[in-house]
N, C-alpha and C positions, 0 to 999 in steps of 0.2 A: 473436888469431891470430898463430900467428909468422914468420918473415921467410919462411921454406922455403915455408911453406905457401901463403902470400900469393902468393911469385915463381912458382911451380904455376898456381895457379889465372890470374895474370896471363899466362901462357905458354899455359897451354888457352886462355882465350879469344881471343887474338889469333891464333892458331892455327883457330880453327872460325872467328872472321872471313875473314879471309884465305882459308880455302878456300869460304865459301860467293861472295866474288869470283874464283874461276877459270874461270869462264866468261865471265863478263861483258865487255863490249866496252872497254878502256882508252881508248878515246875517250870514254868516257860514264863510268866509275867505274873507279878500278886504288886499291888498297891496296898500302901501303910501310910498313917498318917501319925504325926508323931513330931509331938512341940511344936505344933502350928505350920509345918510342912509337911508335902506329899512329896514322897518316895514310891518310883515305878523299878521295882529291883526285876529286869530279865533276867533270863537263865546265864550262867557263867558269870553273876556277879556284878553285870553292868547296871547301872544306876539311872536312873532321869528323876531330878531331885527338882520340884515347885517351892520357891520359898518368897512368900511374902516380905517385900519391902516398906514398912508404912509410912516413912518418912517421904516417900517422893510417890506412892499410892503405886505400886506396879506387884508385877510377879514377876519375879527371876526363874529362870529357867538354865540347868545346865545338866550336861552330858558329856563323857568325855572331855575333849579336849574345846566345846565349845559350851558358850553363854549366850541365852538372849534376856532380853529385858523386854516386858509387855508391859504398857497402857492400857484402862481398861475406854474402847469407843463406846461411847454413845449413839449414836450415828446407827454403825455394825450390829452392837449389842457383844461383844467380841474385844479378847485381848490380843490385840496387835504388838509387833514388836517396834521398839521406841524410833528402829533404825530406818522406819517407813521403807521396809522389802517388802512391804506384803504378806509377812509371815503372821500369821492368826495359831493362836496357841494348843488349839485342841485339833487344829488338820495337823498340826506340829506333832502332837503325840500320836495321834493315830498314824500318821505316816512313820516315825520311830521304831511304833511295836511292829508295825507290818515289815517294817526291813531286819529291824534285829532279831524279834522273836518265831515273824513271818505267820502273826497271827492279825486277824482283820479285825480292829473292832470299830463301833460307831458311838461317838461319843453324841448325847443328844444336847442341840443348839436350842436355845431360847424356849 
């Protein structure tokens, strides 16, 4: 994939993140983007940080005490994690906010 293509699809996504939190209470989950990452700060301080990789075309993802690395499928239309679980990035965050902050939201696909 080439650089255009990659910076696209990293701008969509953080894009349908971002709007699927504008409802959501900033007390409990607010998205910020900031020096070319997305930061999901819930309440008590916990973090879910997106940060572009461009040298190998992914998004890193980490929380806690855990990382994943996404590839973007073509296939899918979807960032998958590199480690072929099955994990897809944006059921990843939505399933995060709904356990930490125990708010539901719908990020929109394609």
């Amino acid at each position: 994939m080439d650089e255009k293509r990659y910076r696209h699809l990293l701008d969509e996504t953080f894009a349908r993140v971002d709007r699927a939190f504008e409802a959501v209470d900033p007390d409990l989950a607010e998205v910020s983007i900031s020096q070319g990452s997305l930061t999901i700060t819930y309440f008590e301080k916990q973090r879910l940080m997106l940060t572009p990789q461009p040298s190998p075309r992914q998004l890193w993802v980490a929380f806690r005490d855990r990382a994943w690395h996404f590839d973007w499928d073509d296939a899918r239309g979807a960032w998958l994690d590199d480690r072929g679980q099955g994990i897809e990035l944006l059921a990843l965050i939505e399933k995060t906010t709904r356990e930490v902050a125990n708010v539901t939201i719908e990020i929109a696909r394609g």
